[in-house]
C-alpha positions as CSV (number, residue, x, y, z in Angstrom):
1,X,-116.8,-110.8,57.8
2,X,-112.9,-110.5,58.0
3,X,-110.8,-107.8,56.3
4,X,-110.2,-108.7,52.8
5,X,-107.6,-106.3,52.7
6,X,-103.7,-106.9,54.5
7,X,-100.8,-105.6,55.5
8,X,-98.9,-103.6,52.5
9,X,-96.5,-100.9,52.2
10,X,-97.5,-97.6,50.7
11,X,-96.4,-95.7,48.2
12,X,-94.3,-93.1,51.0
13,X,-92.9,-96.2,52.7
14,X,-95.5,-96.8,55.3
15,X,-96.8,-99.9,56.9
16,X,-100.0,-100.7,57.3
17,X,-100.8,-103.2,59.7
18,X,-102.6,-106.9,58.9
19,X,-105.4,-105.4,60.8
20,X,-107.1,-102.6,58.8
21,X,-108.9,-100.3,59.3
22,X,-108.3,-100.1,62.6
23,X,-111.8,-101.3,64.4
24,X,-112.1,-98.9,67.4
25,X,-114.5,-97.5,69.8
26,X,-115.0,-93.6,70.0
27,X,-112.3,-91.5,71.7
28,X,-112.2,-88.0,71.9
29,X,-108.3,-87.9,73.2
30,X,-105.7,-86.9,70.6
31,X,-104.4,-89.2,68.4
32,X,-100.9,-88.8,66.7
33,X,-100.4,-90.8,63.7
34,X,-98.0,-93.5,64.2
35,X,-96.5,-92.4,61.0
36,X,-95.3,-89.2,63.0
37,X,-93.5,-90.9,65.7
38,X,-92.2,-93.8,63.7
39,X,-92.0,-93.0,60.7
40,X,-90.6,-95.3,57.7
41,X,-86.9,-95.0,56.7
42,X,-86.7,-94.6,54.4
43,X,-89.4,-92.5,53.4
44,X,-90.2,-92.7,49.7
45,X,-91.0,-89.7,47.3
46,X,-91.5,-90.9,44.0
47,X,-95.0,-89.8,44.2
48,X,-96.4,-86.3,44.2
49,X,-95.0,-83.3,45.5
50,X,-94.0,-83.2,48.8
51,X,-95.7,-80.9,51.3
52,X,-94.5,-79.8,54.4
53,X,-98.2,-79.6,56.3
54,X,-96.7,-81.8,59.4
55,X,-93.2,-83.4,60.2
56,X,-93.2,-86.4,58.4
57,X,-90.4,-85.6,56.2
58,X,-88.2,-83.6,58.9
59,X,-85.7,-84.5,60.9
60,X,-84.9,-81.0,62.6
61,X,-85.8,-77.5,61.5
62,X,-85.2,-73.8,62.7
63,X,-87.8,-72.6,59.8
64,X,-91.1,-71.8,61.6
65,X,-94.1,-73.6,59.7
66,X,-96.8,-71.1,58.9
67,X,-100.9,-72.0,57.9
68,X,-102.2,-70.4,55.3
69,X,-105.9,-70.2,54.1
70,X,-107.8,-69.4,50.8
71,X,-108.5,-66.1,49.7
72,X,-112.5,-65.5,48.7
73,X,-113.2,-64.6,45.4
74,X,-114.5,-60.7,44.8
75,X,-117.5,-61.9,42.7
76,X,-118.9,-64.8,45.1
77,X,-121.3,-66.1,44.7
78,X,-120.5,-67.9,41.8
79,X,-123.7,-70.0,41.3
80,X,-127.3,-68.9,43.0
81,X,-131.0,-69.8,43.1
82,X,-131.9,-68.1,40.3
83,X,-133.7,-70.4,37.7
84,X,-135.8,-72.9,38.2
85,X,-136.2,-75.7,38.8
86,X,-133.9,-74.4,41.5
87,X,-136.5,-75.1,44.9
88,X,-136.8,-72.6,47.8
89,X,-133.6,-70.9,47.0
90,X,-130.9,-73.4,47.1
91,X,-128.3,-73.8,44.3
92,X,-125.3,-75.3,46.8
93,X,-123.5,-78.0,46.5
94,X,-123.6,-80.6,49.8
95,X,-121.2,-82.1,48.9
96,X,-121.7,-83.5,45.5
97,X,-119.0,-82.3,43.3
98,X,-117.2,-79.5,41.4
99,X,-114.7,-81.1,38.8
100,X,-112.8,-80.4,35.5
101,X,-113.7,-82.9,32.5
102,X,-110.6,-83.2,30.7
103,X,-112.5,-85.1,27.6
104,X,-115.3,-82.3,27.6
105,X,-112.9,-79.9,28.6
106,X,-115.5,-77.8,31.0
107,X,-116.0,-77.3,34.8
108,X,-118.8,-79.1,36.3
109,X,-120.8,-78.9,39.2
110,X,-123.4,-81.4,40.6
111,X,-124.9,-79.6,43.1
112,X,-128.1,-79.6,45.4
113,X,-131.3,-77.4,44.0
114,X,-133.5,-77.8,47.1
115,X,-135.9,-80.4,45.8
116,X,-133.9,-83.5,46.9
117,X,-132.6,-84.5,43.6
118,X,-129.3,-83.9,41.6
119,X,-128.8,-80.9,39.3
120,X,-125.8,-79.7,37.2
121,X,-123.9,-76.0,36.2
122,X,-121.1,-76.2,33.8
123,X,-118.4,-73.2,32.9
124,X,-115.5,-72.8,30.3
125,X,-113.9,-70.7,33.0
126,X,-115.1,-71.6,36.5
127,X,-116.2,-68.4,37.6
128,X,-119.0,-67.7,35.5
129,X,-121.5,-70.7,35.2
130,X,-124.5,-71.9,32.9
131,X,-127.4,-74.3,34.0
132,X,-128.4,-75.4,30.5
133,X,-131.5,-77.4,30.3
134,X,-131.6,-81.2,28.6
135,X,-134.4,-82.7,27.1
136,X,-133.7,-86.6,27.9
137,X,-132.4,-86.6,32.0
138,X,-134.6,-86.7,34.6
139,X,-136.9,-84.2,33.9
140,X,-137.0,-82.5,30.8
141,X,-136.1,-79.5,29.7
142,X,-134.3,-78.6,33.6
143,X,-131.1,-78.9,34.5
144,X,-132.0,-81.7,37.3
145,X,-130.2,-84.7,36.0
146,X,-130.3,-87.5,38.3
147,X,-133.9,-87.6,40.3
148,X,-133.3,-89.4,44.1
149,X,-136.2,-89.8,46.5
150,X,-136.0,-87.1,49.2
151,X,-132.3,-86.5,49.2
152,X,-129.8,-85.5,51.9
153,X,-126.1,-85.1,51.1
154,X,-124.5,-86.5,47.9
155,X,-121.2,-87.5,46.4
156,X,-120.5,-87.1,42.6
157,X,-116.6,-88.6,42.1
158,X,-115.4,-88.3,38.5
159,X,-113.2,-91.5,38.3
160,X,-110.7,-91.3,35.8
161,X,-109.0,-94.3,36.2
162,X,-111.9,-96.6,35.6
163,X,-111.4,-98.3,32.2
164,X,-115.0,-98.2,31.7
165,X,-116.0,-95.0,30.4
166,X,-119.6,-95.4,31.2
167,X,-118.8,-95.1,35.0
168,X,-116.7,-92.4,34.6
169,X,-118.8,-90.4,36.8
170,X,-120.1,-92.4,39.9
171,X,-122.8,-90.8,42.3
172,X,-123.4,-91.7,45.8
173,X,-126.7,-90.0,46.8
174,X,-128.2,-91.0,50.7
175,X,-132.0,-91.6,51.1
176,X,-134.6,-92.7,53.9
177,X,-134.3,-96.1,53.4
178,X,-137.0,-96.4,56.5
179,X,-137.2,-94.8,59.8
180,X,-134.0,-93.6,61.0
181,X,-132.2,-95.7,58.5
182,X,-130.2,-94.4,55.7
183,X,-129.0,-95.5,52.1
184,X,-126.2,-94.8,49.9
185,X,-128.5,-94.9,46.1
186,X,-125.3,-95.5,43.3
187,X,-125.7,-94.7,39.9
188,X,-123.0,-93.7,37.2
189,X,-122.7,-91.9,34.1
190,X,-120.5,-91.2,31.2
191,X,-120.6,-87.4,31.0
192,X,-122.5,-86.8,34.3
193,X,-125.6,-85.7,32.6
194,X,-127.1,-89.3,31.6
195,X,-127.4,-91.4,34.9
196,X,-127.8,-95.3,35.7
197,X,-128.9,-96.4,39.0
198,X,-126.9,-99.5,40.2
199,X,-130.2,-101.0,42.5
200,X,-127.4,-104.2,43.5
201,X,-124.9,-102.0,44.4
202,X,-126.9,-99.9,47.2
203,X,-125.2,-99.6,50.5
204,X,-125.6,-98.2,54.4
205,X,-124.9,-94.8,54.8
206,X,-125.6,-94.9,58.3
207,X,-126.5,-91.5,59.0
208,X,-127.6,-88.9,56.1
209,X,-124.4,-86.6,56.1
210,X,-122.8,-89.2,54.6
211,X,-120.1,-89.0,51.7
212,X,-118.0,-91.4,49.1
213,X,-114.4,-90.6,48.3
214,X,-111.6,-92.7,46.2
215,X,-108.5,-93.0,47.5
216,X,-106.2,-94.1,45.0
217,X,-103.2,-95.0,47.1
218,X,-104.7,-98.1,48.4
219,X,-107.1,-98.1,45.6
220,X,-110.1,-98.4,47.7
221,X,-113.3,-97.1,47.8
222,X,-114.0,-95.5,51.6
223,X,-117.4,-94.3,53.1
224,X,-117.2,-91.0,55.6
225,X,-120.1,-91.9,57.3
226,X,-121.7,-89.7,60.0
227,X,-122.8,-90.8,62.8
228,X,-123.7,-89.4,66.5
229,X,-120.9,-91.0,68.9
230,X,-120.5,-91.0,72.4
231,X,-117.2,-89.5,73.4
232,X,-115.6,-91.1,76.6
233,X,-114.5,-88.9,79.4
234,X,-110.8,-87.9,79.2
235,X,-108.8,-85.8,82.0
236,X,-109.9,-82.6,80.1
237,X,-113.0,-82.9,78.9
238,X,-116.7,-84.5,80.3
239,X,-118.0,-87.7,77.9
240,X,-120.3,-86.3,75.6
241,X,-122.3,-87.3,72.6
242,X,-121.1,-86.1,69.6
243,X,-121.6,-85.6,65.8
244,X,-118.9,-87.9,64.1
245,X,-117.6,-89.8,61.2
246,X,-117.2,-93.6,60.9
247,X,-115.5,-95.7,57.8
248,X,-115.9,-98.6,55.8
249,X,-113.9,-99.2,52.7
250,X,-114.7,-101.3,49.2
251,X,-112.5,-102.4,46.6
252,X,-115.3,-102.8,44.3
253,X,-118.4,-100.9,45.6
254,X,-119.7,-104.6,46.2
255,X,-117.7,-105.9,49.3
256,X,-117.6,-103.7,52.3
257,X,-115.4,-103.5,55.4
258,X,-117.3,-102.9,58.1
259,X,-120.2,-103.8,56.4
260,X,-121.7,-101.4,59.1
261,X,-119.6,-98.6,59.1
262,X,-120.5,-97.5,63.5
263,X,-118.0,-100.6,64.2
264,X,-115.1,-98.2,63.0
265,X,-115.0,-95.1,64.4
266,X,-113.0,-92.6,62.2
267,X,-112.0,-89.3,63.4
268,X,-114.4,-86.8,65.3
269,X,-113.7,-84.2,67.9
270,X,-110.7,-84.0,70.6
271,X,-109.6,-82.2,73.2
272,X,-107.6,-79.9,71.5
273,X,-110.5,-78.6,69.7
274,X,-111.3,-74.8,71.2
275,X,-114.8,-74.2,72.2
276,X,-115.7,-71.8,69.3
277,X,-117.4,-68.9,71.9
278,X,-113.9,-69.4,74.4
279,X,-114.7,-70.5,78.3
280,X,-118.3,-72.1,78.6
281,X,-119.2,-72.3,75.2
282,X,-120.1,-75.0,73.1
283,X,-117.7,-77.8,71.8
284,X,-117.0,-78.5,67.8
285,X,-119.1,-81.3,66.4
286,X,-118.0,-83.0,62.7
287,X,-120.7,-82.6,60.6
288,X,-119.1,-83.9,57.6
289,X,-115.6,-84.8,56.2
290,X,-114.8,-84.5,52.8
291,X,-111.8,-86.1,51.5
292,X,-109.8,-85.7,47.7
293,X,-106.2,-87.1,47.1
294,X,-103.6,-84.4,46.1
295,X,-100.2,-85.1,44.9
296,X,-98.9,-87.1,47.5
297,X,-101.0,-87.3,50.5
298,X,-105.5,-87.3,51.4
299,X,-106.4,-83.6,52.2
300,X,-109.6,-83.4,54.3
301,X,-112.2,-80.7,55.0
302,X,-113.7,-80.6,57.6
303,X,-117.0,-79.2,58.5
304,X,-117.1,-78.2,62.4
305,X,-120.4,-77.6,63.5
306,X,-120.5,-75.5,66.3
307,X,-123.6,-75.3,68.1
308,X,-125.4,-72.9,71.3
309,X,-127.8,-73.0,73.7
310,X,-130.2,-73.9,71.2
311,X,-129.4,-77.2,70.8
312,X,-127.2,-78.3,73.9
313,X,-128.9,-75.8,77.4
314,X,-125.7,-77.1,78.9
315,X,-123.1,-74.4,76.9
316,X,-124.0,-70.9,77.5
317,X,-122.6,-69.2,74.9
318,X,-122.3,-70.5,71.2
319,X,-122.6,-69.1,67.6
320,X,-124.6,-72.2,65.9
321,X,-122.2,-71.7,63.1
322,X,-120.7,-74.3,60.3
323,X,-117.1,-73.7,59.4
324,X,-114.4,-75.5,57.1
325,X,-111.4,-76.7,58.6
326,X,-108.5,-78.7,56.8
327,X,-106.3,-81.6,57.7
328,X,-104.3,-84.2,56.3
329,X,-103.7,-88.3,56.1
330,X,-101.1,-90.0,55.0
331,X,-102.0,-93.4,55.6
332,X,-105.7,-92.9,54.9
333,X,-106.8,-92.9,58.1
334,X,-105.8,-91.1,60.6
335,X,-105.3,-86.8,60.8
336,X,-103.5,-84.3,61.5
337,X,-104.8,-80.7,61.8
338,X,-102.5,-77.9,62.0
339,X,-104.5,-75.7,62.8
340,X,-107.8,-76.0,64.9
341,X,-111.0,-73.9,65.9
342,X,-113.3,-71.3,63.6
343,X,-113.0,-68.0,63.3
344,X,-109.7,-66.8,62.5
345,X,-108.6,-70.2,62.4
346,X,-111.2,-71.8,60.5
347,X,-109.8,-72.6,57.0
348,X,-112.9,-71.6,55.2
349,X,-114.9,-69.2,57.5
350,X,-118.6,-68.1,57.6
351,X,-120.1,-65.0,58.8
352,X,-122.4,-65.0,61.7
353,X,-124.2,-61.6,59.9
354,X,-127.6,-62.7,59.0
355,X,-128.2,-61.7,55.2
356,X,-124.8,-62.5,53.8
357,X,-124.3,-64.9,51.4
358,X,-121.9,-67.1,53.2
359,X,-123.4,-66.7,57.0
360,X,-123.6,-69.3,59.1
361,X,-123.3,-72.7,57.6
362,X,-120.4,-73.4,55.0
363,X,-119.9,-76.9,53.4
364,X,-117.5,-78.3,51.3
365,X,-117.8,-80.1,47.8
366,X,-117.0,-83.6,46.6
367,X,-113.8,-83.9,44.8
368,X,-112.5,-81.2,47.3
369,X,-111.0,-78.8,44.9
370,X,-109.0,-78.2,41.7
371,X,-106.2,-77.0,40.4
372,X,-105.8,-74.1,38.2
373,X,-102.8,-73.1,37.5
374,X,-101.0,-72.1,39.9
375,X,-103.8,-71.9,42.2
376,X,-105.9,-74.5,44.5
377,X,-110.1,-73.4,43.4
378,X,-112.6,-74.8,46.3
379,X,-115.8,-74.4,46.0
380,X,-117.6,-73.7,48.7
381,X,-121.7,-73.5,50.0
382,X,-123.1,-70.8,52.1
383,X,-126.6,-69.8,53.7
384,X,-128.0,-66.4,54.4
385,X,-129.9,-67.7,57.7
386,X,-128.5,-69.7,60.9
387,X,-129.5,-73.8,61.2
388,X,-132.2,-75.3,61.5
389,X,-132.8,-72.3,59.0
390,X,-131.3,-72.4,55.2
391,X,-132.5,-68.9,53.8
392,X,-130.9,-68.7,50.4
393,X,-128.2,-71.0,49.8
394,X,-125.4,-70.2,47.2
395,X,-122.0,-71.3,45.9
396,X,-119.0,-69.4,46.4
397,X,-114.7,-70.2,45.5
398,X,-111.8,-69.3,47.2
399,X,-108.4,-69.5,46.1
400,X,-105.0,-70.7,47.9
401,X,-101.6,-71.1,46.1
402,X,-100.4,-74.3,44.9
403,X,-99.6,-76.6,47.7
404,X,-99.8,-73.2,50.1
405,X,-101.6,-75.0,53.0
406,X,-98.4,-74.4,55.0
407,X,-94.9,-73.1,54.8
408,X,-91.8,-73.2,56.1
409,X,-90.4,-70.1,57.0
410,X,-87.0,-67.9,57.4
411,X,-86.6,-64.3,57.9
412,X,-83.7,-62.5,57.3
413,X,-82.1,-65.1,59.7
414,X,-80.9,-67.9,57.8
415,X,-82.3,-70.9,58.6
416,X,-82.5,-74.7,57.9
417,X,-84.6,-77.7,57.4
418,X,-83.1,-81.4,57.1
419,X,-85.1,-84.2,56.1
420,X,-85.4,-87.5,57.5
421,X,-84.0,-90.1,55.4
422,X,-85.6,-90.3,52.1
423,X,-85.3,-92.6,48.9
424,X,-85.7,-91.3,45.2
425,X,-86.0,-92.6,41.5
426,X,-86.3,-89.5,39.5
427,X,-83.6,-87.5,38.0
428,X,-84.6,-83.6,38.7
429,X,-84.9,-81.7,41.7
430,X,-88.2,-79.0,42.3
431,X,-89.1,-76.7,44.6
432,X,-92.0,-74.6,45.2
433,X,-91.4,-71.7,47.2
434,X,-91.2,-67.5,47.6
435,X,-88.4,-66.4,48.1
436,X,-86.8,-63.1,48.0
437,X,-83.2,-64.2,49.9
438,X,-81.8,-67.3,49.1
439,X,-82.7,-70.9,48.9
440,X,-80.0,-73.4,48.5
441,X,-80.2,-77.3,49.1
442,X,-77.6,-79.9,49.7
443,X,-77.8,-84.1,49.3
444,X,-76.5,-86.2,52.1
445,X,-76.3,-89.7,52.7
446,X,-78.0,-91.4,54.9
447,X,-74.9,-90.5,57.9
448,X,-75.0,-87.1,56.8
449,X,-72.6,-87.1,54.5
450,X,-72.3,-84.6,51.4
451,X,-72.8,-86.5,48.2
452,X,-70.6,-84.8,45.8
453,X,-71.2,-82.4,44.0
454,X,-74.4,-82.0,45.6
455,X,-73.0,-79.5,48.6
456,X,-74.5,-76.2,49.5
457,X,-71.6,-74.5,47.5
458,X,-72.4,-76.0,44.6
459,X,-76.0,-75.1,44.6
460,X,-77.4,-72.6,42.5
461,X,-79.2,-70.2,45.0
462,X,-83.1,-69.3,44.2
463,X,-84.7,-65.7,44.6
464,X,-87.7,-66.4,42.7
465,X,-91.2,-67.2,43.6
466,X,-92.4,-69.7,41.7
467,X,-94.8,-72.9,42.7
468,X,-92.8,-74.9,40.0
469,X,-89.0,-74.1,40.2
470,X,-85.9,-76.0,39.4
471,X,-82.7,-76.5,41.9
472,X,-79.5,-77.2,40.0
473,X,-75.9,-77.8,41.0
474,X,-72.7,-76.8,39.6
475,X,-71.2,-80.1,37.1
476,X,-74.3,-81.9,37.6
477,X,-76.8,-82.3,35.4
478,X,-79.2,-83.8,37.3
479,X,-79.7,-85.7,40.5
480,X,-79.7,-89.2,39.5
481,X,-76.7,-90.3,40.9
482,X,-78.5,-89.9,43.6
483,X,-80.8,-91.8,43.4
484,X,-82.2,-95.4,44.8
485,X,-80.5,-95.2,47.5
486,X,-81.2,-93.5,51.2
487,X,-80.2,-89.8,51.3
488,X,-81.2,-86.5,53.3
489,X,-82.3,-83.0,51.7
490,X,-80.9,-80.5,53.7
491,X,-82.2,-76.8,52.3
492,X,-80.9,-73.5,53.5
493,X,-83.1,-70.5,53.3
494,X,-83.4,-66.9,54.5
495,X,-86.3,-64.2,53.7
496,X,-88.8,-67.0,52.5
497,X,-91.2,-69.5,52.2
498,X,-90.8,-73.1,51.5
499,X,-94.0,-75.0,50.1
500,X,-92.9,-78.5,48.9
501,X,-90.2,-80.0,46.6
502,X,-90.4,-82.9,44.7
503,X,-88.2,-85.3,42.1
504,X,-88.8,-86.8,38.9
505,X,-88.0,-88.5,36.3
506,X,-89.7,-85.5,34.2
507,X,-87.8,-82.6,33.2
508,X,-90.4,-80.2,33.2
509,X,-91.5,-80.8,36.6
510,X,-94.5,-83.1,36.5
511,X,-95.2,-85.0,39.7
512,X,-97.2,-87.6,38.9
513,X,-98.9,-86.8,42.0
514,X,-102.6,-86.6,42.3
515,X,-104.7,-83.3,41.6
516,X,-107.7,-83.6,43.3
517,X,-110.6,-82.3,41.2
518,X,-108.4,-81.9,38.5
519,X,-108.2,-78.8,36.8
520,X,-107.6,-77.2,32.7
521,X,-104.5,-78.7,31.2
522,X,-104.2,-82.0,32.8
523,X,-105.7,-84.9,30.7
524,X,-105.8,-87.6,34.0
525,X,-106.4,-87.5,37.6
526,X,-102.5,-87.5,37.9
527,X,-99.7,-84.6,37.2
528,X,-98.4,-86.1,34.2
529,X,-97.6,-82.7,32.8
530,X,-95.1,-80.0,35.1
531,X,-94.8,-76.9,33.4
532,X,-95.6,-78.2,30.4
């Protein structure tokens, strides 16, 4: 079957070619997104704020870029095995799905109780959480609300931009199909509690890690399907065979390309990927990859498996140990990951102290995580024993500042960061940033050029930390003069950190980017508010 889907140009400007998805064989070398090296010009903003997590939108810099990670919440876990019909002490999700219902106007989690089917928590606040007990879902009086024949991972996406309310909620559960052959079972629901199971729509999930995501850019439907590949030999590193993730995409759930997702291989490993125990020990392997649009790009979290002796008698040293990483797409396809290995570097961590709550094997949750106010809320699973061992499994949250996966940094030293050439509609100019110098910006055209009166000396400087602040200029009341046509930002700071900036057309800042699991306060899947 061909690729129903052709060239178009994305909402930042980008290409994509006639060909896509890219059909390509496993490689473990390190790819650079084209959209790096050549990237469009203009590039256009008009869509969610603009984050600074690689160097798409900069032309030169002397700020130094800075990764940040979430901060764990003091009173994780926030869900545990506590009630039945919670089975041999899991209440985790893997990955189903943590969201905010704007209609209901609750948090709630679809998560994985142990006994292979689908149960749900719900909470006013998101920290402390209920499991209430129905008397018409799958099994009465429980909170287990869709029942799946011996389970493995599972997707729950709330889709708020489907017209039809009754599939708001859309669940992608994998199942033993037969012997070594796995199922995607599809069923959707109206509040997430009451479940229909769409028997046509049924689908290879190739291997049973495998997870569902929506990415609204290109309005497609995209499996992150695991599979075990074989990574060629490169200068650095030995071939080896390797946990991995392959894609297919839908526009429908109907129609899928590849229908079998192994002839597209995805993203996995590469060579810059540390061994986790340093020299001799054991190389990363992606157990999953969960994947949630937010404001104007795909953020990915990454599970890296990394195992011992145990399993591979080649590597001498190695913690077994599941950590979250991050990384991010801006074409929907291919990665880049600012920061790589576990540990210190792992974005989530786990502990390797048997016992704890969060030792040993952390996953991620569908939907990714949401946004409250001025914070980023993931949800996260942990296990008290090391694989093939669960123990007790729990849920926990950790918090990072809004867009604060990386900033762009000055110290006392002023210093500067221009953009590439860029191309606007909107009418006000926002920043999100900490600073406790100065931060003033400048618009150029495209030759570098100062369009009056939008010059450094004319900018209002910022000392304020805010994730949602304004930058004005003297006799101007806004920046739409500059607008439609090519310009470069060119922002000058000293003692702080730069997170993103954005324009719009809304005066109180809204983005009309995407938020991920969505959060209190926002009524779609979209920023459509600022500081309202």
């Amino acid at each position: 079957m061909r690729n129903l889907h052709h060239a178009s140009t994305l909402h930042n400007g980008i290409v994509l070619p006639d060909a896509w998805p890219p059909l390509r064989a496993p490689t473990q070398a390190v790819i650079i997104p084209a959209y790096l090296t050549d990237p469009p010009r203009p590039i256009l903003i008009d869509i969610g704020r603009q984050l600074f997590v690689d160097d798409f939108l900069i032309e030169r810099t002397s700020l130094s870029r800075t990764t940040h990670r979430p901060k764990f919440y003091g009173g994780n876990p926030v869900l545990a095995p506590n009630l039945a019909p919670d089975h041999r002490g899991f209440a985790m999700p893997y990955s189903d799905g943590v969201w905010y219902d704007p209609d209901d106007k609750i948090f709630k989690m679809f998560y994985f109780a142990g006994s292979g089917n689908l149960s749900y928590a719900c909470s006013f606040d998101g920290l402390d959480w209920t499991k209430p007990r129905f008397r018409d879902t799958a099994f009465r009086n429980t909170n287990t609300v869709l029942q799946i024949r011996a389970r493995d991972a599972a997707t729950v996406w709330m889709d708020l931009l489907d017209l039809d309310r009754t599939k708001k909620f859309k669940a992608f559960a994998v199942y033993p199909l037969a012997e070594d052959k796995w199922n995607f079972q599809i069923s959707f629901s109206a509040d997430g509690i009451h479940w229909a199971r769409q028997p046509g729509l049924e689908t290879d999930a190739s291997g049973d890690r495998s997870t569902v995501f929506y990415n609204p850019f290109r309005r497609v439907w995209v499996k992150s399907a695991r599979y075990n590949a074989v990574l060629p030999e490169t200068p650095e590193r030995r071939h080896r065979t390797s946990r991995s993730r392959c894609y297919s995409e839908s526009p429908d759930l109907a129609t899928w390309y590849p229908a079998n997702p192994k002839e597209c291989f995805w993203t996995g490993p590469d060579v810059n990927d540390p061994p986790y125990a340093g020299d001799g020990g054991a190389y990363p392997e992606l157990y999953n990859l969960d994947v949630t649009p937010y404001e104007s790009l795909l953020v990915g979290l990454f599970s890296w498996w990394n195992p011992g002796p145990t399993y591979d008698s080649t590597f001498r040293a190695g913690p077994n140990i599941v950590e979250l990483g991050v990384g991010f797409s801006r074409d929907g396809f291919f990665w880049s990951r600012p920061a790589r290995g576990g540990d210190l570097n792992a974005f989530i961590p786990s502990t390797d102290v048997p016992g704890t709550w969060n030792a040993f094997n952390t996953q991620s949750a569908g939907g990714g995580f949401l946004v409250v106010r001025d914070e980023l809320w993931f949800y996260f699973s942990g296990r008290t024993l090391q694989k093939p061992l669960s123990g007790v499994a729990s849920t926990g949250l950790a918090t990072l500042r809004r867009d604060g996966f990386c900033s762009m940094d000055a110290l006392h030293t002023e210093g500067v960061l221009t953009t590439r050439v860029l191309q606007f509609q909107g009418s006000h100019f926002f920043v999100n940033v900490n600073c406790k110098g100065t931060l003033t910006a400048e618009i150029l055209d495209a030759d570098g050029r100062v369009i009056p009166p939008f010059s450094r000396q004319s900018s209002h400087p910022v000392s304020v930390n805010s994730t949602l602040q304004r930058m004005t200029w003297h006799n101007a009341g806004d920046v739409s003069i500059a607008a439609n046509r090519p310009v470069r930002i060119r922002f000058y700071l000293t003692d702080g950190s730069l997170y993103s900036f954005w324009i719009t057309r809304n005066p109180l800042g809204a983005s009309f980017g995407y938020v991920a699991g969505g959060g209190p306060r926002f009524s779609t899947s979209i920023d459509t508010i600022g500081g309202q």
